[in-house]
N, CA, C and O atoms as a DFTB+ gen file, in Angstrom:
700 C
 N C O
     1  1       7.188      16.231     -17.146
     2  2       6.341      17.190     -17.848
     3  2       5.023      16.548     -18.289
     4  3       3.934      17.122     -18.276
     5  1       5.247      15.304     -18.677
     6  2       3.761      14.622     -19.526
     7  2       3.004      14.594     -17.833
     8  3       2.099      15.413     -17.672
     9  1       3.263      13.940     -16.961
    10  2       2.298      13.965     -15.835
    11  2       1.457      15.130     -15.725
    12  3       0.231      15.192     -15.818
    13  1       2.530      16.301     -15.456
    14  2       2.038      17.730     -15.343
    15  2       0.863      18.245     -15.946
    16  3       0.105      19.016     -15.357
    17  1       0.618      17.667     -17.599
    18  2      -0.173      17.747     -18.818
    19  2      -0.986      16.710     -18.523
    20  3      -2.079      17.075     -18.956
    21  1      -1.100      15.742     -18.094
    22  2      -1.656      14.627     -17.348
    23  2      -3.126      15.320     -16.689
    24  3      -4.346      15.282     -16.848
    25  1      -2.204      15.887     -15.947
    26  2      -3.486      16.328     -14.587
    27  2      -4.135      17.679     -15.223
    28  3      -5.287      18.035     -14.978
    29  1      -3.400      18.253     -15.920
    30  2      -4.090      19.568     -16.840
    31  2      -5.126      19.383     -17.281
    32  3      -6.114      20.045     -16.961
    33  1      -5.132      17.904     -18.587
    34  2      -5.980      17.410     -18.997
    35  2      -7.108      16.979     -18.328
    36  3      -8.242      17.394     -18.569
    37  1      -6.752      15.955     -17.289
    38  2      -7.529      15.598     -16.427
    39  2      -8.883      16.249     -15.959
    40  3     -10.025      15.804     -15.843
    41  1      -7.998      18.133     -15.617
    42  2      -9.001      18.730     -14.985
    43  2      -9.772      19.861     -15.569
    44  3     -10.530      20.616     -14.961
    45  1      -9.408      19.873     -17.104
    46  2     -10.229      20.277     -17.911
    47  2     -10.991      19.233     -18.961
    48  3     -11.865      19.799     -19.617
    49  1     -10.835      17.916     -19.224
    50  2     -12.127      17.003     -19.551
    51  2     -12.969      16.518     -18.636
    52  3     -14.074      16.080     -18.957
    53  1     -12.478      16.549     -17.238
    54  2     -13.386      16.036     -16.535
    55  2     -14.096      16.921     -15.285
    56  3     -15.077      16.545     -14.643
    57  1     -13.353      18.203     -15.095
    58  2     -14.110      18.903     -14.080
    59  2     -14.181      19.943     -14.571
    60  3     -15.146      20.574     -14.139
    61  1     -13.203      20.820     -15.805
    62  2     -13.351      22.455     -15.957
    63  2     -13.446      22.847     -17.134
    64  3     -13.096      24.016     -17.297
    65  1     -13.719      22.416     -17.839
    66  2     -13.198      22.412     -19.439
    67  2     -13.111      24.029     -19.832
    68  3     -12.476      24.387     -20.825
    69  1     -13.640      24.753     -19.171
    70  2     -13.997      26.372     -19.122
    71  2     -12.955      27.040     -18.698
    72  3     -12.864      28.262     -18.809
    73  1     -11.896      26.146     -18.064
    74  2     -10.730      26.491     -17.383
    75  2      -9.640      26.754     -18.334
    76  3      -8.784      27.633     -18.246
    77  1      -9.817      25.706     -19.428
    78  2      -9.196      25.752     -20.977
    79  2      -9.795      26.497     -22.051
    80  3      -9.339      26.667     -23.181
    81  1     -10.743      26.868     -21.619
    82  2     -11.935      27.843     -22.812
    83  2     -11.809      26.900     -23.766
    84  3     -11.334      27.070     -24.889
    85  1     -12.464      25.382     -23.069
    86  2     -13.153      24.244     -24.108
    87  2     -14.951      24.032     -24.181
    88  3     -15.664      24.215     -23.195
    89  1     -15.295      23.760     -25.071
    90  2     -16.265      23.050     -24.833
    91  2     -16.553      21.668     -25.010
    92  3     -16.205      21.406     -26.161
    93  1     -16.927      20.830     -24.560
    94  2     -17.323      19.346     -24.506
    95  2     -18.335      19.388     -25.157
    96  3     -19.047      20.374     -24.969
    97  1     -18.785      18.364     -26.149
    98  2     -20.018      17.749     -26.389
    99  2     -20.533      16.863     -25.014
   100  3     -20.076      16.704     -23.882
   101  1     -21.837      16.338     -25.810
   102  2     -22.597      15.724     -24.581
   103  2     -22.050      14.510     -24.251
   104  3     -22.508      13.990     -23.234
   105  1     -21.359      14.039     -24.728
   106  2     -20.194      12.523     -24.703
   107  2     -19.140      13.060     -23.859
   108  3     -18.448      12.198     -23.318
   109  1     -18.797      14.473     -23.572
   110  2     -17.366      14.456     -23.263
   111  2     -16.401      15.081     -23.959
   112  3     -15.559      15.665     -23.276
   113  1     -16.257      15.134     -25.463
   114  2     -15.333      14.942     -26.496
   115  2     -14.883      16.407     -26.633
   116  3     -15.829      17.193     -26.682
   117  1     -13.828      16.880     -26.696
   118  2     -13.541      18.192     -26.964
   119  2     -12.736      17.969     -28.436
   120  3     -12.462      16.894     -28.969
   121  1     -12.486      19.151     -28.850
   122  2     -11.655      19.098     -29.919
   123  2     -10.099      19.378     -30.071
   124  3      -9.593      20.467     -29.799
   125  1      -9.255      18.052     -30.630
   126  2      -7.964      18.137     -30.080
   127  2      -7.177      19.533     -30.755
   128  3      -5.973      19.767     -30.649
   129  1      -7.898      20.140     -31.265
   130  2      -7.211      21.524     -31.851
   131  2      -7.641      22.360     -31.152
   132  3      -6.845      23.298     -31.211
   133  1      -8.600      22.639     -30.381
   134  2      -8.933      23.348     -29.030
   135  2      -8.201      23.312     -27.996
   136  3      -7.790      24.302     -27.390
   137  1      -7.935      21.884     -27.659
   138  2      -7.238      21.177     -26.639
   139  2      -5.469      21.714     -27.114
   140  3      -4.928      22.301     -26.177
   141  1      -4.915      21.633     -27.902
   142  2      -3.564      21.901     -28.660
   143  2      -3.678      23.170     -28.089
   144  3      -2.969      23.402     -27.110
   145  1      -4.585      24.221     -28.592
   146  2      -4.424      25.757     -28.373
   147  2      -4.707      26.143     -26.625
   148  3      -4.223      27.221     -26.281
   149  1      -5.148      25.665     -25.973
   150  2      -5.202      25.874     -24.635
   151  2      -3.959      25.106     -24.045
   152  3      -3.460      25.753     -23.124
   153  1      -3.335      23.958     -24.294
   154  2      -2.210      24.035     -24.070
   155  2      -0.830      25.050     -24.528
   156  3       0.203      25.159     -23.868
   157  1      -1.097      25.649     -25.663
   158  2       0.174      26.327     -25.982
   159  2      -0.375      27.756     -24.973
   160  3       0.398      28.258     -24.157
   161  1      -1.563      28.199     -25.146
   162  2      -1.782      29.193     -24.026
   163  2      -1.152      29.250     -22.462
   164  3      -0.590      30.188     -21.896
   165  1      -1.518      27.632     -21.883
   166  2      -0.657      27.352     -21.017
   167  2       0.815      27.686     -21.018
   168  3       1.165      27.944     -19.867
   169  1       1.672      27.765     -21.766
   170  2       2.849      27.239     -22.372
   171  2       3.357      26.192     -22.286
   172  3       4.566      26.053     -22.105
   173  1       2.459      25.163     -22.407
   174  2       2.763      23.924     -22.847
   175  2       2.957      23.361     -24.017
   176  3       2.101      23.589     -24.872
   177  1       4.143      22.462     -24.384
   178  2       3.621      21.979     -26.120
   179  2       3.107      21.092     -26.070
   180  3       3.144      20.060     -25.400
   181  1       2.068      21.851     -27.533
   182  2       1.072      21.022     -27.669
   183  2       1.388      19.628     -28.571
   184  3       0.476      19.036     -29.147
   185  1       2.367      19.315     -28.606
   186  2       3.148      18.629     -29.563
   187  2       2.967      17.094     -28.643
   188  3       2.775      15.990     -29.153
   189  1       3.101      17.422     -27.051
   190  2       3.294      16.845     -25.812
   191  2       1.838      15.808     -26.493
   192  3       1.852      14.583     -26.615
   193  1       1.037      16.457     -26.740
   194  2      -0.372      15.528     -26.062
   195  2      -0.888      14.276     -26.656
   196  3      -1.879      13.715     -26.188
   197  1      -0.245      13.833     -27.661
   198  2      -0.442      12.785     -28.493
   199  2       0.764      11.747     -27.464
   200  3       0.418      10.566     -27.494
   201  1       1.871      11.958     -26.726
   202  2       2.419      11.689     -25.719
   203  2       1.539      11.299     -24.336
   204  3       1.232      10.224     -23.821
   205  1       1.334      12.435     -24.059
   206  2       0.076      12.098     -22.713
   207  2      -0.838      11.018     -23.086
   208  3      -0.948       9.988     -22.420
   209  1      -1.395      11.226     -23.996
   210  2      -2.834      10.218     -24.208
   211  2      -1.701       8.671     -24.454
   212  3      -1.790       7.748     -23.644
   213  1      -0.998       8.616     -25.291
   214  2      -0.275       7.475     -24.907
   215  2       0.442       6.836     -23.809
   216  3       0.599       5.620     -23.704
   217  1       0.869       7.726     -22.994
   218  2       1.820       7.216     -21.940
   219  2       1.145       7.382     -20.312
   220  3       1.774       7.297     -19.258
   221  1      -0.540       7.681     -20.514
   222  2      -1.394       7.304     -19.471
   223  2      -1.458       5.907     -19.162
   224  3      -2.041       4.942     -19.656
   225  1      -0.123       6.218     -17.502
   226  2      -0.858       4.868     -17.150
   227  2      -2.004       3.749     -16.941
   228  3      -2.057       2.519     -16.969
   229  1      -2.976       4.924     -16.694
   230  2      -4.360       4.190     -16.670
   231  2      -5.418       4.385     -18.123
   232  3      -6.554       3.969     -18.348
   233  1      -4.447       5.223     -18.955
   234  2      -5.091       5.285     -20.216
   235  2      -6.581       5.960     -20.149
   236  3      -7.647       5.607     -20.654
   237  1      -6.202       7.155     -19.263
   238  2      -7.108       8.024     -19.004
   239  2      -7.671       8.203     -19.902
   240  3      -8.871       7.963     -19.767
   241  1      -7.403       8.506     -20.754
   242  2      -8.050       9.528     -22.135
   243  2      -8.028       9.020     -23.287
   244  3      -7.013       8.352     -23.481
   245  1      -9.005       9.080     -24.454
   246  2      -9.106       8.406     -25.954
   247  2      -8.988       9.662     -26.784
   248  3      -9.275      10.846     -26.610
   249  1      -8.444       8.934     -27.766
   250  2      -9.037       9.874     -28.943
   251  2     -10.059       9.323     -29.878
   252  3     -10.228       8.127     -30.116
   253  1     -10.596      10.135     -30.286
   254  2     -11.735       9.434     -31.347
   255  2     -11.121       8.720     -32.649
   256  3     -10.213       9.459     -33.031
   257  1     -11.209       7.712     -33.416
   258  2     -11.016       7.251     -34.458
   259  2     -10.055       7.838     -35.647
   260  3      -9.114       7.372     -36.290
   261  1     -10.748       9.084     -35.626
   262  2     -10.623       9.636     -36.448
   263  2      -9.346      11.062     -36.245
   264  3      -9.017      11.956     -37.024
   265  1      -8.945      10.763     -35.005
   266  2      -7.711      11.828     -34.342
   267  2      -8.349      13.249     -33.729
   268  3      -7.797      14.010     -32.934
   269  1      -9.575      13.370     -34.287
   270  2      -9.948      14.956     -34.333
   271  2     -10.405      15.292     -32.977
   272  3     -10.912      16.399     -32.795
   273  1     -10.258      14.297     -31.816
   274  2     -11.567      14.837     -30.872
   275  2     -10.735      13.602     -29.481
   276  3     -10.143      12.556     -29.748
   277  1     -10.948      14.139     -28.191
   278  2     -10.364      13.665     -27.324
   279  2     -11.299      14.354     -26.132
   280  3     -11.816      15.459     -25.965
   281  1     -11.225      12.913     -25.285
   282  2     -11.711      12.776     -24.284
   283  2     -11.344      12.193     -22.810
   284  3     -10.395      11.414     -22.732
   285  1     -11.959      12.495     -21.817
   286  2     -11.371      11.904     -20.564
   287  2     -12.853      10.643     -20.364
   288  3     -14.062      10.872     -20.375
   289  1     -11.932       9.033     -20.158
   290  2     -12.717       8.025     -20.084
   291  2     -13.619       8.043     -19.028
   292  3     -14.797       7.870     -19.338
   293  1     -13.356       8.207     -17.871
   294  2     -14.455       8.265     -16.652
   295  2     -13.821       9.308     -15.650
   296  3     -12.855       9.993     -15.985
   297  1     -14.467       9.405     -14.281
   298  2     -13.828       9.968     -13.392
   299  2     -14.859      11.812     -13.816
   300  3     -14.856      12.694     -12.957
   301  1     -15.279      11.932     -14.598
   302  2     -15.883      13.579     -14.127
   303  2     -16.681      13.687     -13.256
   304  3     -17.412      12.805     -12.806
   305  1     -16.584      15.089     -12.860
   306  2     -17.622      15.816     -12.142
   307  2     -18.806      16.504     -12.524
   308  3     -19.864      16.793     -11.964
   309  1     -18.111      16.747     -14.092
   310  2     -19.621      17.155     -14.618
   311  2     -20.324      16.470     -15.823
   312  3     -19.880      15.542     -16.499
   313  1     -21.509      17.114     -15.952
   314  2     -22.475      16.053     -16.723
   315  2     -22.126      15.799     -17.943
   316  3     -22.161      16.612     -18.866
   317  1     -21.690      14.401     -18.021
   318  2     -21.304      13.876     -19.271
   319  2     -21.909      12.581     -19.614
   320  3     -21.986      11.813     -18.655
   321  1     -22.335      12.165     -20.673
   322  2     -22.986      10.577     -21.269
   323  2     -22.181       9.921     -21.856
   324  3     -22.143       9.869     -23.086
   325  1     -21.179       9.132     -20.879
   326  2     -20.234       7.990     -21.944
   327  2     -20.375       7.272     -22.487
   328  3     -19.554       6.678     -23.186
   329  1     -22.305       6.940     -22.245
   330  2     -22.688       5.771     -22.550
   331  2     -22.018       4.307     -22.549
   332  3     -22.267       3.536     -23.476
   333  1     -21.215       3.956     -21.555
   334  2     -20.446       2.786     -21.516
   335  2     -21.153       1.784     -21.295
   336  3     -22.177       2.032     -20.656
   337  1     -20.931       0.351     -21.692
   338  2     -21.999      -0.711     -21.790
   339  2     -22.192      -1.478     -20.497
   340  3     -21.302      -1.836     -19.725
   341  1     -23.409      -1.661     -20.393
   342  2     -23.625      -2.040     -19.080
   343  2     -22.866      -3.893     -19.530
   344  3     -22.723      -4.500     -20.591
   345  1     -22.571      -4.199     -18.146
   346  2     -21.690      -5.688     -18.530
   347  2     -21.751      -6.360     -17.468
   348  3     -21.774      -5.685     -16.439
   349  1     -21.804      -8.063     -17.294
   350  2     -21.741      -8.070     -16.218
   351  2     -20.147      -8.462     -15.813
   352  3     -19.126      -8.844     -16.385
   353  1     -20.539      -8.167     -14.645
   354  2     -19.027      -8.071     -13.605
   355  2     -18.201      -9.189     -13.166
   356  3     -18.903      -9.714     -12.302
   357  1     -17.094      -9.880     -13.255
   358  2     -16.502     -10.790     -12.596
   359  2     -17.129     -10.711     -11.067
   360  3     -17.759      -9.779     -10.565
   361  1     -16.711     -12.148     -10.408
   362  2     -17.065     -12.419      -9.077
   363  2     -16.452     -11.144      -8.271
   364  3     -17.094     -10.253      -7.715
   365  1     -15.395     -11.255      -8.333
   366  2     -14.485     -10.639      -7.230
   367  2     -14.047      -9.177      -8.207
   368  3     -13.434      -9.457      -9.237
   369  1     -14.324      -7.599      -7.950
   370  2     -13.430      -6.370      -8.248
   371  2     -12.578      -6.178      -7.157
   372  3     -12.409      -7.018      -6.273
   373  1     -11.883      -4.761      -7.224
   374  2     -11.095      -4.310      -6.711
   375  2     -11.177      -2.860      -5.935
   376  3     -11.681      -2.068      -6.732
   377  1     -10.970      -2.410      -5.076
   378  2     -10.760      -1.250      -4.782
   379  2      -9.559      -0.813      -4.271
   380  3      -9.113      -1.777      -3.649
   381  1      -8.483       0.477      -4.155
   382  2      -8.080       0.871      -3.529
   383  2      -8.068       2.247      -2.873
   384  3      -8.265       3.268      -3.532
   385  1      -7.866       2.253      -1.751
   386  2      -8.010       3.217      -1.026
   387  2      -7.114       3.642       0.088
   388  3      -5.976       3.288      -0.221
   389  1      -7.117       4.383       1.516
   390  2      -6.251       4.323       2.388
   391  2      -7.078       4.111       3.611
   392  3      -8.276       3.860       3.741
   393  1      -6.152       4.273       4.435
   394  2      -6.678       3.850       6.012
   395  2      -8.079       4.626       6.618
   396  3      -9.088       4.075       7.057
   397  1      -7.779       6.202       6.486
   398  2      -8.627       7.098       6.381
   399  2      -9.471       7.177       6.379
   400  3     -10.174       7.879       7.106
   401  1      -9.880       6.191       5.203
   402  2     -11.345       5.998       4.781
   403  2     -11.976       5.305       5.016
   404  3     -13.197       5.356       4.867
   405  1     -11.242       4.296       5.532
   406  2     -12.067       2.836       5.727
   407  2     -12.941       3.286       7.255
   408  3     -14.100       3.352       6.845
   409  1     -12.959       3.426       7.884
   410  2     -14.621       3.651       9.043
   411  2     -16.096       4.181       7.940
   412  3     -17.281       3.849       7.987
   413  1     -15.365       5.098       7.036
   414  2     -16.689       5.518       6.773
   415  2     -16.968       4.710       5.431
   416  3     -18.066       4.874       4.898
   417  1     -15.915       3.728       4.770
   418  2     -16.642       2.872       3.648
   419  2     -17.653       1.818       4.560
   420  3     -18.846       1.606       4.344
   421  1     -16.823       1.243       5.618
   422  2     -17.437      -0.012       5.995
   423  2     -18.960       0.425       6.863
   424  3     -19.623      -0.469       7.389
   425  1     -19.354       1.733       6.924
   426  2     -20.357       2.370       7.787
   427  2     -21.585       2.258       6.412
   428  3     -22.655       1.666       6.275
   429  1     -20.714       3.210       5.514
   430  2     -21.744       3.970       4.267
   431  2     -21.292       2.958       2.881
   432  3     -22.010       3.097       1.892
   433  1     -20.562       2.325       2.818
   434  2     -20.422       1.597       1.736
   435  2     -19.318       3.066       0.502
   436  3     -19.011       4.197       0.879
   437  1     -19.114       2.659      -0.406
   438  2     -18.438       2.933      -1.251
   439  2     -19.485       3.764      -1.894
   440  3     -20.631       3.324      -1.997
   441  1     -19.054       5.318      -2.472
   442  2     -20.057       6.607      -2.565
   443  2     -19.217       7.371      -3.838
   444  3     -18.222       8.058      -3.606
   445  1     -19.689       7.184      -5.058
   446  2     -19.072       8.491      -5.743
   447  2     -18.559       9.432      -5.867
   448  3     -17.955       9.856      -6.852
   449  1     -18.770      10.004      -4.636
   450  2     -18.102      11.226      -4.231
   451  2     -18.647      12.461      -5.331
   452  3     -19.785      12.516      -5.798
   453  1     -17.923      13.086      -5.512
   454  2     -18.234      14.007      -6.506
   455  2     -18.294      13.967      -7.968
   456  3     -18.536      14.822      -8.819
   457  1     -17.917      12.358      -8.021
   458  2     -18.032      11.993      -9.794
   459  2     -18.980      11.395      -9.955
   460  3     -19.861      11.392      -9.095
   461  1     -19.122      10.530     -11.397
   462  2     -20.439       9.903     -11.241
   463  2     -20.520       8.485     -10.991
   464  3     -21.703       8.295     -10.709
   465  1     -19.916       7.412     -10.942
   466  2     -19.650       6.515     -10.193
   467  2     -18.376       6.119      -9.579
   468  3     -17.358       6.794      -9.735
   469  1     -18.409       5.014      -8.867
   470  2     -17.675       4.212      -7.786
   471  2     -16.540       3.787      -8.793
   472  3     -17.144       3.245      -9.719
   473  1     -15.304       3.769      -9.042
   474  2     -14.395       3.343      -9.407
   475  2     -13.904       2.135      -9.360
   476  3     -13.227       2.140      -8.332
   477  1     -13.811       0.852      -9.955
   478  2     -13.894      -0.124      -9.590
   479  2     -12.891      -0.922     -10.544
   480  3     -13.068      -1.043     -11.757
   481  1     -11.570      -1.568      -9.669
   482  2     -10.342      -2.403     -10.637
   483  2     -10.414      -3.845     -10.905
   484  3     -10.921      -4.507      -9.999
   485  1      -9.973      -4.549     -12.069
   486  2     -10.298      -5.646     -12.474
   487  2      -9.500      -6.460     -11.274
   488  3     -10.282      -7.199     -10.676
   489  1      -8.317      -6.509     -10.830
   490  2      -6.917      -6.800     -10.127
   491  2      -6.892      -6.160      -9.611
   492  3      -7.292      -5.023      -9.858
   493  1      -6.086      -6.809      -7.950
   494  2      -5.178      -6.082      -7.288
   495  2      -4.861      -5.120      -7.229
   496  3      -5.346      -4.152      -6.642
   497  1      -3.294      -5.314      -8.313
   498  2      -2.404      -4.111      -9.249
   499  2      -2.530      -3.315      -9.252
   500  3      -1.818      -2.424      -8.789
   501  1      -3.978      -3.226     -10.037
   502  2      -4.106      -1.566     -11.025
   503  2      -5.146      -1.225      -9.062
   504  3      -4.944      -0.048      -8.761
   505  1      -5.687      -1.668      -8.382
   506  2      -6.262      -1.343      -7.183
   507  2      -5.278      -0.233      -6.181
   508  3      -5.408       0.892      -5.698
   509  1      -4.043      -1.527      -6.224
   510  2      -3.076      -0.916      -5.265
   511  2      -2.308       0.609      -5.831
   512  3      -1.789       1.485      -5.139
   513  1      -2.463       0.543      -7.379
   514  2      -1.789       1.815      -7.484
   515  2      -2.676       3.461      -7.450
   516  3      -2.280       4.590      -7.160
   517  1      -3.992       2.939      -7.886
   518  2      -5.057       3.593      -7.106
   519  2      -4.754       4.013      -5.515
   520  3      -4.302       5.108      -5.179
   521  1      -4.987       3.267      -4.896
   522  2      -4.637       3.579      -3.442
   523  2      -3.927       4.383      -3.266
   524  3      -4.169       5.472      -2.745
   525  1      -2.601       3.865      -3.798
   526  2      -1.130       4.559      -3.386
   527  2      -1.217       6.430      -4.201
   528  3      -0.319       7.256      -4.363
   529  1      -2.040       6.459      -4.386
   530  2      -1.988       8.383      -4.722
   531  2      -2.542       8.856      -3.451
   532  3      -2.615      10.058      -3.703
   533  1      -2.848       8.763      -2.614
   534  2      -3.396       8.816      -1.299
   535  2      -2.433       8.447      -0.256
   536  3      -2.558       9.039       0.816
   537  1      -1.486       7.571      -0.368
   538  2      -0.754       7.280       0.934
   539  2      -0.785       5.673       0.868
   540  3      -0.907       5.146      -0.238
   541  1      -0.694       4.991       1.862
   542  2      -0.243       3.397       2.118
   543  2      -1.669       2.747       1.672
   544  3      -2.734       2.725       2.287
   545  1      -1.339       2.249       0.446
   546  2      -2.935       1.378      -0.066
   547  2      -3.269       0.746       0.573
   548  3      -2.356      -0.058       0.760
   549  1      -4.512       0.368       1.442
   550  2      -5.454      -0.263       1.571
   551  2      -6.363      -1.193       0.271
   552  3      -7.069      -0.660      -0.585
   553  1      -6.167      -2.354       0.383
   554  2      -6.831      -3.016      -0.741
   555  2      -8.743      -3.502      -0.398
   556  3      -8.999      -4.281       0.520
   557  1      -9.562      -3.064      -1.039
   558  2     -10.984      -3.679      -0.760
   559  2     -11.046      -4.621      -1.959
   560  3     -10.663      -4.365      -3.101
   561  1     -11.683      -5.944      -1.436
   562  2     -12.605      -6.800      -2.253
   563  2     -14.156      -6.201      -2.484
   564  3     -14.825      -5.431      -1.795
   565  1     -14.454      -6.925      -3.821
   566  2     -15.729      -5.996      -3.782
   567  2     -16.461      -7.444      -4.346
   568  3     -16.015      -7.969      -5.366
   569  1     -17.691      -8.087      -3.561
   570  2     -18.641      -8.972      -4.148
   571  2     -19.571      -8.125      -5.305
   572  3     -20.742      -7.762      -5.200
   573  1     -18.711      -7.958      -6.343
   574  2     -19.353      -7.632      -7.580
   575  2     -20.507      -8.615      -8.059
   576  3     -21.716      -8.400      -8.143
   577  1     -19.670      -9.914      -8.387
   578  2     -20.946     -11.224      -8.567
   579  2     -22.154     -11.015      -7.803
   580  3     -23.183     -11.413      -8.348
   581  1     -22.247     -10.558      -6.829
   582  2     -23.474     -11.289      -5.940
   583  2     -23.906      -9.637      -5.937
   584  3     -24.926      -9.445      -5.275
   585  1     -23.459      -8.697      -6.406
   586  2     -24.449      -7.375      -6.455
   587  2     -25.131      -7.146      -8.021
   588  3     -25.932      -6.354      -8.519
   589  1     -24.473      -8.103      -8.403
   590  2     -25.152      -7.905      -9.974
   591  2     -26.141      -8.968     -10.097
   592  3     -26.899      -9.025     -11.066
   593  1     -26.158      -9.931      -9.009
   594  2     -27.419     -10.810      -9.353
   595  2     -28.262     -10.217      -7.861
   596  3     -29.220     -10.740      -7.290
   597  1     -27.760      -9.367      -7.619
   598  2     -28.874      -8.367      -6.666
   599  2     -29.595      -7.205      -7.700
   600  3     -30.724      -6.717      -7.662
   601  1     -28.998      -7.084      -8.189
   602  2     -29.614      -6.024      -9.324
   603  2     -28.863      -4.304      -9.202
   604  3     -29.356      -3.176      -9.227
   605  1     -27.378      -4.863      -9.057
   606  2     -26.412      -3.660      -9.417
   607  2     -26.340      -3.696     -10.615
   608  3     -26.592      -4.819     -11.050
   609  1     -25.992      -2.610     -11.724
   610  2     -25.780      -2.096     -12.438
   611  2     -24.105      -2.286     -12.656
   612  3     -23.478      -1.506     -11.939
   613  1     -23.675      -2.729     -13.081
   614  2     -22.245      -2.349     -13.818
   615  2     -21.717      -1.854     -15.127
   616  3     -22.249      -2.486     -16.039
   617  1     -20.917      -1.009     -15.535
   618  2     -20.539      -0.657     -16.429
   619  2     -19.501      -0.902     -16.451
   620  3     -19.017      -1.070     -15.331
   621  1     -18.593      -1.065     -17.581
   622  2     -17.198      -1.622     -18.221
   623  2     -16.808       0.011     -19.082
   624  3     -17.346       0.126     -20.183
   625  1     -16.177       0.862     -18.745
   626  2     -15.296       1.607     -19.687
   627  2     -14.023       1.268     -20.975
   628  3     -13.473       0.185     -21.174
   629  1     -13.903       1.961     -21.372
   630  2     -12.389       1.469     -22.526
   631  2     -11.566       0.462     -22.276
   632  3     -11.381      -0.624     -22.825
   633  1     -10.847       1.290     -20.852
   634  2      -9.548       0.957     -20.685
   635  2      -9.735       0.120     -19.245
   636  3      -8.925      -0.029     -18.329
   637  1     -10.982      -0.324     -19.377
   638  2     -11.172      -1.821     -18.253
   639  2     -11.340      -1.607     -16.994
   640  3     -10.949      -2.409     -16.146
   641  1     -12.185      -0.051     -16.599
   642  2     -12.338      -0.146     -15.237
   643  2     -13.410      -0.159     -15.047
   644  3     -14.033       0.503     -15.878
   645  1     -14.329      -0.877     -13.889
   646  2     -15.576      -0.988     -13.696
   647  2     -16.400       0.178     -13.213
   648  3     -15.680       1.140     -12.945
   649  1     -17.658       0.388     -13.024
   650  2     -17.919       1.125     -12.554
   651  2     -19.574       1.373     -12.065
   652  3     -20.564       1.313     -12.793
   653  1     -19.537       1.581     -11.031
   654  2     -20.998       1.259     -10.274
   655  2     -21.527       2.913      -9.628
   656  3     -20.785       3.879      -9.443
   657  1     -22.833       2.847      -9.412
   658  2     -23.472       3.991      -9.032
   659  2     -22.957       3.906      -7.255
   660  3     -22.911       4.961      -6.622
   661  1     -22.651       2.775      -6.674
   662  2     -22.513       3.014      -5.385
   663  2     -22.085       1.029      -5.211
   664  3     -22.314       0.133      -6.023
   665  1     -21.454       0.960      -3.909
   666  2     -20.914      -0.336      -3.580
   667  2     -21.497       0.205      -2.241
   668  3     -21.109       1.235      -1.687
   669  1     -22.807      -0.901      -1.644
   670  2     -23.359      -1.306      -0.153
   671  2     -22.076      -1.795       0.520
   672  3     -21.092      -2.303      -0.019
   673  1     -22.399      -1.411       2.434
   674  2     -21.128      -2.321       2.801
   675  2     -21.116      -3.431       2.920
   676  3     -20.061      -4.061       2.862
   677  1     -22.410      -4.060       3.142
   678  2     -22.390      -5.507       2.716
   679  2     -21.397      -5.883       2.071
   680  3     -20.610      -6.642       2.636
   681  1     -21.150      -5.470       0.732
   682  2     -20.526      -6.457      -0.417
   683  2     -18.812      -5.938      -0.269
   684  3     -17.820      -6.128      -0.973
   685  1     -18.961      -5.485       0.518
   686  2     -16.847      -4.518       0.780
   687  2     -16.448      -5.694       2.018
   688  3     -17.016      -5.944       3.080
   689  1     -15.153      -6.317       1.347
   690  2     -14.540      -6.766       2.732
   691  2     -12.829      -6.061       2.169
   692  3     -12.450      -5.380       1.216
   693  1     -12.271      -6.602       3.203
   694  2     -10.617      -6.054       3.290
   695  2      -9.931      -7.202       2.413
   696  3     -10.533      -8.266       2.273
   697  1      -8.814      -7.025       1.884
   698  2      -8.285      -8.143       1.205
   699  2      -6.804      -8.357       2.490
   700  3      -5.984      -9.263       2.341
């Protein structure tokens, strides 16, 4: 059930919030008593979501300090300012992905897609389990070091995932 509420969440902080009859501030942040009442609308309990936000494996989602206000950490589609701190990057990130994809990473390099940046794992690990929602992970190395003294941009989120406007194929090899 928490997964289920998982992806609910998911796709109303980060792609629909209108889908929940929420509104986001310009950060993202909805209000977890908004969020409570669009789940019981669902018929979900809302009792669940202090559950979800804890038992995210990737620790999708925060709450604010203060309990009142919850958010999805990265990954939207629509316009949001997380303001996350630009940082620089270890030598070596992570990607995962599947077979699928790889002609058109190693052609076009690594592309946002419809969010606002490139997704990017500290380890392996958290890479390969990325992948594996897609099918048989494919692991990419990513020369993070040597794109940040090229003059990439990196950002560091909460819960430790990197994140770039785009990865050249230059800097992608296979692990």
């Amino acid at each position: 059930m928490t997964q289920k509420l998982s992806k609910l969440l998911s796709y109303w902080l980060r792609h629909a919030p209108e889908a929940g009859d929420l509104t986001l501030d310009d950060a993202g942040w909805a209000p977890v008593d908004a969020v409570r009442a669009a789940l019981s609308r669902e018929g979900a309990d809302p009792d669940l979501l202090d559950q979800v936000v804890a038992d995210s494996d990737k620790q999708r989602f925060e709450l604010s300090v203060d309990g009142a206000r919850i958010r999805a950490r990265q990954g939207h589609s629509i316009n949001v300012d997380l303001d996350w701190p630009v940082a620089t990057p270890p030598e070596t990130l992570y990607h995962g992905t599947v077979e699928r994809f790889l002609e058109a990473i190693f052609a076009e390099g690594l592309k946002p897609m419809a969010r606002h940046h490139v997704h990017l794992s500290p380890d392996v690990e958290t890479a390969a389990r990325v992948g594996e929602r897609r099918g048989a992970p494919v692991l990419l190395q990513i020369a993070a070091g040597e794109m940040a003294r090229q003059g990439a941009v990196f950002r560091l989120s909460s819960n430790g995932v990197w994140l770039a406007e785009a990865v050249p194929p230059a800097f992608i090899s296979r692990v």
